[in-house]
C-alpha positions in Angstrom: 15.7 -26.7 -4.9 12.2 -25.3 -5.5 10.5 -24.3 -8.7 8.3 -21.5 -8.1 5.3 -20.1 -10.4 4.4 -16.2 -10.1 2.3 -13.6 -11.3 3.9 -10.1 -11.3 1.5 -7.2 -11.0 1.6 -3.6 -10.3 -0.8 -0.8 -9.6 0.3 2.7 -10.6 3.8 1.5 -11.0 3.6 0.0 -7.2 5.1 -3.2 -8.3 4.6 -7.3 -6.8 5.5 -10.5 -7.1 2.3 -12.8 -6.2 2.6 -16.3 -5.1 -0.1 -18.9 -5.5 0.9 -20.4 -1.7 -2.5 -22.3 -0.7 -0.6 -25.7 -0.4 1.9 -24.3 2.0 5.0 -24.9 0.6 6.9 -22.2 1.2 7.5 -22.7 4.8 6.9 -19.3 7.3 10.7 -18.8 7.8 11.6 -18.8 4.1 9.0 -15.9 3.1 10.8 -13.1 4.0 14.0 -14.5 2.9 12.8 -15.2 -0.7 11.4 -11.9 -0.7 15.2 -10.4 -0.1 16.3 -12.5 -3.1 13.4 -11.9 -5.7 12.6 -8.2 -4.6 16.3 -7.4 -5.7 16.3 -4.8 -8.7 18.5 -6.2 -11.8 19.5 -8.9 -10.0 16.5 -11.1 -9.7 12.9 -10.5 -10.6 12.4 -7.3 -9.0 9.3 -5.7 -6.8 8.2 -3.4 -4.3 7.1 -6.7 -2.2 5.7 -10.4 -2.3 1.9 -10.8 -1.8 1.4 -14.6 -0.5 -1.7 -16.1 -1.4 -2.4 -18.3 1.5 -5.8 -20.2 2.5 -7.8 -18.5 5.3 -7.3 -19.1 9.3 -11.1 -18.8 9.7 -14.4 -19.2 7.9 -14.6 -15.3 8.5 -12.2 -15.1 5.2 -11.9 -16.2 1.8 -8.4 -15.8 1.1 -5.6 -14.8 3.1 -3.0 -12.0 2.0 0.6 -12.0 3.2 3.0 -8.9 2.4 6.7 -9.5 2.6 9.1 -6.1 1.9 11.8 -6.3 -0.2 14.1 -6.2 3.6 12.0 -9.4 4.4 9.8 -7.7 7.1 6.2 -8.2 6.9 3.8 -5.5 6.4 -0.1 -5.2 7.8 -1.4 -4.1 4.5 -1.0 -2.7 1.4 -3.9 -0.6 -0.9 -2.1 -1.1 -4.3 -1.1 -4.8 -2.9 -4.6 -5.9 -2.4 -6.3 -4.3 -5.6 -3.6 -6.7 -7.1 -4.6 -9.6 -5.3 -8.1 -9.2 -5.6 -8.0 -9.1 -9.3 -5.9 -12.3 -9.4 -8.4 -13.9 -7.3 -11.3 -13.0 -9.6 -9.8 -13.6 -12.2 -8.6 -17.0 -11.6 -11.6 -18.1 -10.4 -10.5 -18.7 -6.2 -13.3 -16.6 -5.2 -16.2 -16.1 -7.5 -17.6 -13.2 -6.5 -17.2 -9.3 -6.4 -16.8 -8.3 -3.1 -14.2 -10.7 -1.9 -13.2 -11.3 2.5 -9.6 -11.8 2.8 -7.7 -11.8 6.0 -4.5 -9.6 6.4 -2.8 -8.6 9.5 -4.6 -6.1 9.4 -7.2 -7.4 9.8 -10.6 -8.2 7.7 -10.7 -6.1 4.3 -13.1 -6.2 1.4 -12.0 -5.0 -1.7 -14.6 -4.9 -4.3 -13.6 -5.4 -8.1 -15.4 -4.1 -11.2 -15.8 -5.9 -14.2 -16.4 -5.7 -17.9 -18.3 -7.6 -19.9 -15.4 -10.0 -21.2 -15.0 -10.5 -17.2 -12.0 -9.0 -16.8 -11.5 -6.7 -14.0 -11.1 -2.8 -15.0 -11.0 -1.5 -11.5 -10.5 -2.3 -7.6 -12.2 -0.5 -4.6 -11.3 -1.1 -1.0 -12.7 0.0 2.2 -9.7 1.0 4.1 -11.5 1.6 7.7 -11.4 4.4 10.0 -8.0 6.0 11.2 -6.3 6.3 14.9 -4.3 9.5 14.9 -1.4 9.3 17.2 -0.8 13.2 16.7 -2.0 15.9 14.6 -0.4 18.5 12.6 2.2 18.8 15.8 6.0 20.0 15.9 8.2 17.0 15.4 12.0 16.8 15.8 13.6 14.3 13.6 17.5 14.6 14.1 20.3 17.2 13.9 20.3 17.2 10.4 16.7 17.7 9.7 15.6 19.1 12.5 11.9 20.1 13.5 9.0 19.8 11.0 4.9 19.4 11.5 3.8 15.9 11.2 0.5 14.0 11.6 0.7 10.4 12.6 -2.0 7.8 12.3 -2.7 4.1 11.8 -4.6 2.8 9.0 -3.8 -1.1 9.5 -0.5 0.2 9.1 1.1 3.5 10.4 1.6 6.0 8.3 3.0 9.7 9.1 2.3 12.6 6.8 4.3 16.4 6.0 2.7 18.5 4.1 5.1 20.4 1.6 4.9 23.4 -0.6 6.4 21.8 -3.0 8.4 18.9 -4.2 11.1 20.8 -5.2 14.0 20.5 -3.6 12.5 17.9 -1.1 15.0 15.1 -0.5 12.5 12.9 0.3 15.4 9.9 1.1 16.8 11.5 3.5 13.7 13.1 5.3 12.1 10.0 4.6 14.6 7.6 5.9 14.8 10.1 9.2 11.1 9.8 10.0 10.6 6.3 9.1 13.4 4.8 12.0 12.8 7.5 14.3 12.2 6.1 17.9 9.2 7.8 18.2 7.5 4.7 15.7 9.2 1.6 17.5 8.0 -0.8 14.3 9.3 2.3 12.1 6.5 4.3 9.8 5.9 5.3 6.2 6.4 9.0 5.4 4.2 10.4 3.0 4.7 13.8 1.3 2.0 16.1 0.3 1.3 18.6 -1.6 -2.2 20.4 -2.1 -3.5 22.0 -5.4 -4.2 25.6 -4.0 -6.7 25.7 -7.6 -8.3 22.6 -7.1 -9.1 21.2 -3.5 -10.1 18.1 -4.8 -6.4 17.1 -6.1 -3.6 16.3 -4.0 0.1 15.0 -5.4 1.4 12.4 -2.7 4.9 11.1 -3.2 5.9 8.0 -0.1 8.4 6.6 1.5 7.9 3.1 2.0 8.7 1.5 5.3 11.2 -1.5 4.3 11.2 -0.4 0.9 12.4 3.3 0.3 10.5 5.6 -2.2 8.0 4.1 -4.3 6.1 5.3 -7.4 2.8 4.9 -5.4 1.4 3.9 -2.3 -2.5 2.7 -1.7 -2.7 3.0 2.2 -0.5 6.3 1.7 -2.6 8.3 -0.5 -5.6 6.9 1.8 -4.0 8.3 4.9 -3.0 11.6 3.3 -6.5 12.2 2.4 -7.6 11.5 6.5 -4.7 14.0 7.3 -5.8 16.6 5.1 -9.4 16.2 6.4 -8.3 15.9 9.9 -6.8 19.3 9.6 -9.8 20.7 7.6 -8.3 20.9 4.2 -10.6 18.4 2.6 -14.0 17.6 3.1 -16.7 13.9 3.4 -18.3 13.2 0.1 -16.5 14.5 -2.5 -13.8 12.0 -4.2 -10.3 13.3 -4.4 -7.7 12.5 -7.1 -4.4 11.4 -5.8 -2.0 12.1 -8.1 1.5 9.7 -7.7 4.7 9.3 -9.8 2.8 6.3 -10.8 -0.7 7.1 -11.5 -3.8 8.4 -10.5 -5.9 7.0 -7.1 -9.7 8.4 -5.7 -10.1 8.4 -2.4 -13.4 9.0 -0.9 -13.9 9.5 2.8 -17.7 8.3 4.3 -19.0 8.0 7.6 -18.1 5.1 8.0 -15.0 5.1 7.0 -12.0 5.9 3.7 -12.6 3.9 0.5 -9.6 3.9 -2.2 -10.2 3.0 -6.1 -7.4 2.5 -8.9 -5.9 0.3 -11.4 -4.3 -3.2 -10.8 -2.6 -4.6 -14.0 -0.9 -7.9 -14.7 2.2 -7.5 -16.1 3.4 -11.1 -16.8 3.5 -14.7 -15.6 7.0 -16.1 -14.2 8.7 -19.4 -13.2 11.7 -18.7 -10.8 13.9 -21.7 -9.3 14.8 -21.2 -5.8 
């Protein structure tokens, strides 16, 4: 039996359970496993995933971020996941600065918090890199029932495949979804993110996603991040200028550099927890 102290947290509705694990006590084989049990929807606590707070492998880091799905795979990196963790770490005093180093699989990323002048954090930004396209924009056959559809692919720390729609409207986005994210072409499977652009306003997009291991959520950081490198890939967007992501959720800006995308939102605590395991 283990007794188990968490924060949960969301950011625009993205929802996680964190876990203070810098004393190792949850051993490596359990994580993904506990995140099956306490991911669970009306039956246990509920979330889009775990974020493990772990201590670094290097001096390189500060922190190290672990992300278990709620079907206990591990994912490289999460945008909304790590504006959440970064504000937990400021806030409780682990790392005592703004721009904060902590290691993910995906590697190093630095998310950046801003404060008020009680010290609590209002907002997160994160550089989120550069992208590697797989494909752009090409003709993509996902099964008999579906059948073909354009598709851009890329890897932002964590792949990602974008359709651009006309329209939400009669999208089932679980089933296309679903179809694109186990399709053999992505042998660790893909999110699918669905987008459509504001014909009036160039600057706005609406992004809805289908979450690899999780199904559709209400927002998606690294999503609306590579749906902005899509649309700029294929010349819809352009450098400089911040665009507004709009998800079931909430509201994202994304602003691409030359040296790379950086994504700002919200991260809110929504309570503290005790959970016996």
């Amino acid at each position: 039996m283990m007794i188990v102290r968490f924060t949960k947290m969301q950011g625009c509705g993205n929802d996680f359970i964190l876990i203070d694990d810098r004393e190792a006590e949850i051993p490596d084989g359990k994580k993904g496993e506990i995140a099956r049990f306490l991911c669970r929807r009306r039956f246990s606590v509920g979330a889009d995933g775990i974020l493990y707070l772990g201590k670094p492998t290097s001096g390189s880091y500060e922190v190290r971020m672990r992300i278990f799905n709620p079907d206990g795979s591990e994912a490289e990196m999460s945008g909304n996941g790590i504006r959440c963790f970064a504000r937990y770490v400021y806030e409780n005093g682990i790392v005592q600065k703004k721009r904060i180093n902590v290691e993910t699989l995906a590697g190093l990323i630095v998310p950046e918090v801003e404060v008020d002048e009680r010290g609590v954090v209002t907002s997160v930004r994160v550089f989120m890199g550069k992208p590697v396209f797989t494909r752009i924009d090409e003709l993509f056959y996902v099964n008999e029932q579906i059948g073909e559809i354009k598709l851009t692919s890329l890897s932002l720390g964590n792949p990602h495949a974008i359709v651009i729609a006309d329209s939400f409207e009669g999208l089932d986005i679980d089933t296309v979804g679903k179809g694109i994210e186990s399709h053999k072409a992505f042998p660790h499977r893909t999110n699918v993110n669905f987008v459509v652009r504001r014909e009036k306003n160039e600057n706005e997009i609406s992004v809805r996603t289908y979450e690899r291991g999780v199904g559709e959520t209400l927002s998606c950081g690294t999503g609306s991040t590579a749906s902005v490198l899509a649309l700029n890939a294929l010349g819809y967007v352009t450098r400089g200028a911040p665009i507004i992501v709009h998800t079931e959720g909430g509201d994202l800006i994304v602003e691409l550099r030359e040296e790379g995308a950086y994504l700002t939102g919200p991260a809110e605590r929504v309570y503290e927890g005790v959970v016996e395991l």
